[in-house]
N, C-alpha and C positions, 0 to 999 in steps of 0.2 A: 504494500500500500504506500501511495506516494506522501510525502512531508505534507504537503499542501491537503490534500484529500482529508489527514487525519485531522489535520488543523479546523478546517469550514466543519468537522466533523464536530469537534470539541466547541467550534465557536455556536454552531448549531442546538448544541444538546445544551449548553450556557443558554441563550437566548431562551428559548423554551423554559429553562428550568425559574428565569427571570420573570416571564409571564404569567406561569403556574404561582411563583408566590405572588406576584401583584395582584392575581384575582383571587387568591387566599386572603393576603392579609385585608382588602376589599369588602369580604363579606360579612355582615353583619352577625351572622350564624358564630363567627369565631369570635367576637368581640361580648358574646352574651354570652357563650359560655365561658370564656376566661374571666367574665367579671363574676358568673356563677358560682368557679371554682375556686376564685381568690376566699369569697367569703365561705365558701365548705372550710377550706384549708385554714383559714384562720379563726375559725369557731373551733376544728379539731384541735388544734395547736390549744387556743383557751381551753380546753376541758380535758385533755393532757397533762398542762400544766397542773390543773385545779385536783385530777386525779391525783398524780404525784405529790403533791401538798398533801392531800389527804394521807395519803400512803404513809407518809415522812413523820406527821404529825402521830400516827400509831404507831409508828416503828421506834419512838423516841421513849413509850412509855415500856413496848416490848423490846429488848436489846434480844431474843433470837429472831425478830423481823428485820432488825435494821440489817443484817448479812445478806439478805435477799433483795436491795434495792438497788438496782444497778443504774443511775441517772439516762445511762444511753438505753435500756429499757423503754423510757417512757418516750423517748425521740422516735425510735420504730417505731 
């Protein structure tokens, strides 16, 4: 395959792939669900943390809880 061929080929498959995100980021479909998911993701993250509080605050009165509370736990 010649230098040039593979080039228009590469410049090709660019262009297109340019178009496909301008009518992505374009649609409104993406912009309602990302502001959807902002607020799931930030409600879970509050009630995460509030779990973990809780957890902490029992483990303080049990010391054989407190060995089971691993902080990177409640991040997954």
């Amino acid at each position: 395959m010649p230098w040039s061929e593979k080039n228009d080929r590469t410049r090709l498959a660019a262009l297109v792939f340019v178009q496909e995100l301008r009518s992505l980021l374009a649609a409104p479909a993406l912009w309602v669900m990302l502001i959807i998911v902002t607020f799931l993701v930030g409600y879970s993250f509050i009630e995460a943390v509030d779990l973990y509080g809780r957890a902490s605050r029992t483990a303080l009165s049990h010391a054989e809880l407190a060995g089971g509370l691993n902080p990177m736990d409640g991040v997954f």
